[in-house]
Backbone as numpy.savetxt, mean C-alpha at the origin, in Angstrom:
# Nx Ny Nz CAx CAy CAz Cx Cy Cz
18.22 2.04 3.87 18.17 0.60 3.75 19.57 0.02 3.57
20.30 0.74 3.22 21.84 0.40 2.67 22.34 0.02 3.79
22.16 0.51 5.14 23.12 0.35 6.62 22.34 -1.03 6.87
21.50 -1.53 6.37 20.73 -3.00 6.74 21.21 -3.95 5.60
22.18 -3.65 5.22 22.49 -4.58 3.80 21.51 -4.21 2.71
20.98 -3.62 2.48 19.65 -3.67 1.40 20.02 -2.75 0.49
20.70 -3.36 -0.85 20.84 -2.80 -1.81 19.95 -2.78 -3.12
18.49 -3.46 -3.39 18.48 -3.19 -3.96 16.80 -3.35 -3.84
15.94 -2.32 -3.98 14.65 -2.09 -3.15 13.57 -3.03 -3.91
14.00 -3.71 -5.00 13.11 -4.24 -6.08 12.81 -5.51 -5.54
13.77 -6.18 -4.67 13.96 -7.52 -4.13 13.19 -7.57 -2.80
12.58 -6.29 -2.42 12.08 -6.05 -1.01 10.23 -6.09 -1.14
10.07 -7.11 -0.06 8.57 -7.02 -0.07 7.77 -6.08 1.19
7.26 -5.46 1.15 6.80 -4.10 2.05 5.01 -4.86 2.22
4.67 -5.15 3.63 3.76 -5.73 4.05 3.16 -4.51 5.03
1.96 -3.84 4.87 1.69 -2.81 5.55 -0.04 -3.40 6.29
0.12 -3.33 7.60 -1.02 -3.59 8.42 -0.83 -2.63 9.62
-1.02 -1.48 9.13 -0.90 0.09 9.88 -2.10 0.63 9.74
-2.94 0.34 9.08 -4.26 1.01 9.42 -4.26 2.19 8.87
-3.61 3.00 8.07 -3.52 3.89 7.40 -4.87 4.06 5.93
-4.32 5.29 5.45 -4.98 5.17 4.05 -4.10 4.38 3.73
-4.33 3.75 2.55 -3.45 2.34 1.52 -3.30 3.49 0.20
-3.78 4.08 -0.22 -3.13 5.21 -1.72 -2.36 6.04 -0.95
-2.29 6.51 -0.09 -1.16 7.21 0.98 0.06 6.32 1.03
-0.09 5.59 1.11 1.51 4.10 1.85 1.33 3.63 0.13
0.60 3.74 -0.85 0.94 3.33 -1.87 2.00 4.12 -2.61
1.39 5.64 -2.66 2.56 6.49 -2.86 3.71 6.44 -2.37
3.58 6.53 -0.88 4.79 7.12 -0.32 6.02 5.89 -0.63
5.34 4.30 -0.66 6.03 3.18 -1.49 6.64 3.64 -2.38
5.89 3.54 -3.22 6.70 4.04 -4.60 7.34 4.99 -4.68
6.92 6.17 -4.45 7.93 7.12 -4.25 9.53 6.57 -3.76
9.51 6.05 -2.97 11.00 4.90 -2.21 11.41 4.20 -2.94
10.73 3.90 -3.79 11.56 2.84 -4.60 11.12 1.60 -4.45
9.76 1.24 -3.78 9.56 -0.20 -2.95 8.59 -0.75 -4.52
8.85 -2.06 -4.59 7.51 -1.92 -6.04 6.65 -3.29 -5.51
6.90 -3.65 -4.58 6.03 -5.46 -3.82 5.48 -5.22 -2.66
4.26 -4.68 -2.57 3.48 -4.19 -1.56 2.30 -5.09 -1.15
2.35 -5.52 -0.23 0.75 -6.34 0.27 0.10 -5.31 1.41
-0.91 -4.97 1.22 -1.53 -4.69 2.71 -2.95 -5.45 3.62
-2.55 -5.69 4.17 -3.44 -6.44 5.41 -5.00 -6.55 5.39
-5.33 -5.04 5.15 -6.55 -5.22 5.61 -7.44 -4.13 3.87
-7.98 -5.13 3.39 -8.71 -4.36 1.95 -10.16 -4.74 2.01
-10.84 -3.36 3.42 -12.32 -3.26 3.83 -12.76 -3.60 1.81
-13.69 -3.49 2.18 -15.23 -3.52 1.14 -15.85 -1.73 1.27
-16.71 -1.39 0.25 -16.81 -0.18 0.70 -18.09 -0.25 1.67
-18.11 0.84 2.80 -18.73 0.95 3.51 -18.15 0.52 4.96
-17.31 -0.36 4.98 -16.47 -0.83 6.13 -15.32 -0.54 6.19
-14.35 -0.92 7.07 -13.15 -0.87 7.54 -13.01 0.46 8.44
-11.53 0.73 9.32 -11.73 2.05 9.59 -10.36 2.79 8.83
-10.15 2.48 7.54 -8.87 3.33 6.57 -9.83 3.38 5.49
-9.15 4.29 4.16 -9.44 4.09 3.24 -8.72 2.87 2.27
-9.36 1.92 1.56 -8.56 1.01 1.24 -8.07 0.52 -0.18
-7.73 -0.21 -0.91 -7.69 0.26 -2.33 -8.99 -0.15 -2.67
-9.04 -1.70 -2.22 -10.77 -1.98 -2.75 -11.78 -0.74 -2.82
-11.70 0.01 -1.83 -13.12 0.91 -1.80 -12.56 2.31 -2.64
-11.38 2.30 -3.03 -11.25 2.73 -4.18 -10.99 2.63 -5.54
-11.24 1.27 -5.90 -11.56 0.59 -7.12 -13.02 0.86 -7.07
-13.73 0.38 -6.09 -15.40 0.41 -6.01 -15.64 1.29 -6.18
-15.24 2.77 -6.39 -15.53 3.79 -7.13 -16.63 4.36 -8.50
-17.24 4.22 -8.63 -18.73 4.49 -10.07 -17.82 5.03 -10.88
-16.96 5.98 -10.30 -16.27 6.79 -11.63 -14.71 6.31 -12.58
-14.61 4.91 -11.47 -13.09 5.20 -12.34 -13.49 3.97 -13.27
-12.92 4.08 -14.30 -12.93 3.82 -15.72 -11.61 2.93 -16.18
């Protein structure tokens, strides 16, 4: 990010509409250093075609 001027990753907003898992690109975010993440698309459970955070909040088990 440094060769793009970008010194300092806290100031950076990371907008992900890749269709991916979203706890996958959540990690791999953070892991980087990124901490302002939106993503695009947060199915309901039973829909979408990623896993998304919603449908893993909707989870029975997490507490």
């Amino acid at each position: 990010m440094k060769k793009h001027g970008v010194t300092d990753l806290s100031r950076v907003l990371i907008f992900f509409d890749d269709h991916q898992n979203e706890l996958k690109r959540l990690k791999q975010a953070l892991k980087a250093g990124f901490k302002h993440l939106i993503f695009e698309d947060n199915y309901d459970t039973g829909t979408g075609d990623h896993y998304s955070l919603r449908q893993i909040c909707d989870q029975f088990y997490i507490r």
